[in-house]
C-alpha positions, 0 to 999 in steps of 0.5 A, a space after each residue: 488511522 489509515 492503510 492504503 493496502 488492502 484486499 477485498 474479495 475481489 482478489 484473495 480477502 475475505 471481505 466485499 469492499 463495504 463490509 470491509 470499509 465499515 469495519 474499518 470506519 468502525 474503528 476509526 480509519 479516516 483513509 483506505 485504499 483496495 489494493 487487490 493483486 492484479 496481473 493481466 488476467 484481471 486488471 481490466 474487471 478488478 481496477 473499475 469495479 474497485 473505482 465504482 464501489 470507492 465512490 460510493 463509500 466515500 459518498 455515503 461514508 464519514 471514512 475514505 477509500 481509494 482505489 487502487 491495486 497491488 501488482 502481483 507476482 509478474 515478470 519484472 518486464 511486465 510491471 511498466 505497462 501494468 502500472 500504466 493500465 492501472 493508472 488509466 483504469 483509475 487506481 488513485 494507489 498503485 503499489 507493487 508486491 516487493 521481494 518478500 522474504 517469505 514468497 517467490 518473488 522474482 528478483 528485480 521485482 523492487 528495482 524495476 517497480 521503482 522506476 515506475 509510476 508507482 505509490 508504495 513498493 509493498 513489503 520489499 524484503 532485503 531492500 538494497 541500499 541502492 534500491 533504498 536511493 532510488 526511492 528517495 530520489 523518486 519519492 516512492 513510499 517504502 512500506 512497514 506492514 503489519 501482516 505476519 511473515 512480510 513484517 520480518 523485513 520491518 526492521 532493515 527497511 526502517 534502518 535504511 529510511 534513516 539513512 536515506 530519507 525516503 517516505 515511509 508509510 505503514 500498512 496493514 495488507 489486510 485480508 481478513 477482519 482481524 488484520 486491521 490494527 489499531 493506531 496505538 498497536 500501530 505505535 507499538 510496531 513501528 517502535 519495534 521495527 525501530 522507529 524512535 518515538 519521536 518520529 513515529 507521529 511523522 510516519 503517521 503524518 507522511 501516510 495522511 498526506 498520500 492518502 489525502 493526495 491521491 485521494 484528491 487526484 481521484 476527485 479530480 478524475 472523476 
């Protein structure tokens, strides 16, 4: 099990990023990522503390963590160079906060977010079918997510990735303990997102092979 879309206390979770890695190891995730909302306020402190902790957990860890950020909640205008800044302060995941259908997001949020250097495009909401194009001629993943309100788009999201092929990677948006899923509820929710069986292991397959990428980007880095 993996999810590359957390968040810990250094942005609105519950959790320092150990405890939260271990009660993640403990049920047997090999993969995550801290992906904590960051805007200009606080990139510059969140990104390195989340790039020196993660290293220190993958060292002393069977399990794996990433650093990364979720962009939050800016002007679309603003989403380019924050997503530049993030990549220089080390962020192996950049996702960005898509159009929701249960907050504010500014519209434009996804289209501009996908013409950027980014990994996941987080809980998108009614995503377009051009903006759905768009990820699949650039190859960004579209989220399933597991957390409450920002599931209500699970179903629209899965019906567009038939018809276009763009990677699909599901995520938990963990903040609390009781956010992180187990691979079988994991099943259970993409089925009823409306992902045929068959094709659930592939989902499972496409997250394992962002997470591993990036993951060795990061080593390289270093």
């Amino acid at each position: 099990m993996i999810s590359l879309h957390t968040h810990t206390i250094w942005s609105d979770g519950d959790l320092l990023p150990s405890e939260l890695a271990r009660r993640a190891e403990e049920m047997g995730y090999r993969f995550l990522a801290f992906t904590d909302h960051v805007d200009y306020s606080n990139i510059d402190e969140v990104v390195p503390a989340l790039v020196k902790v993660s290293a220190c957990i993958s060292r002393d860890s069977s399990i794996k963590v990433l650093p990364g950020v979720e962009i939050t909640h800016v002007p679309p205008v603003e989403i380019p160079p924050l997503v530049v800044r993030a990549r220089e302060l080390g962020a192996a995941i950049v996702a960005v906060h898509g159009e929701t259908l249960v907050e504010p997001v500014v519209p434009g949020t996804n289209r501009m977010a996908l013409n950027c250097d980014i990994d996941i495009l987080a809980h998108p909401g009614l995503l377009s079918e051009e903006d759905e194009r768009c990820a699949a001629e650039r190859s960004i993943h579209v989220e399933i997510s597991s957390r409450k309100g920002h599931s209500l788009g699970n179903g629209r999201v899965v019906a567009l990735w038939y018809r276009y092929g763009f990677p699909l990677v599901l995520n938990t948006d963990t903040h609390a303990p009781e956010d992180l899923i187990t691979e079988e509820f994991a099943r259970r929710l993409l089925i009823g997102a409306g992902v045929k069986e068959a094709d659930v292991a592939g989902i499972f397959d496409t997250g394992y092979a962002l997470a591993e990428k990036r993951y060795g980007h990061s080593l390289v880095r270093e």
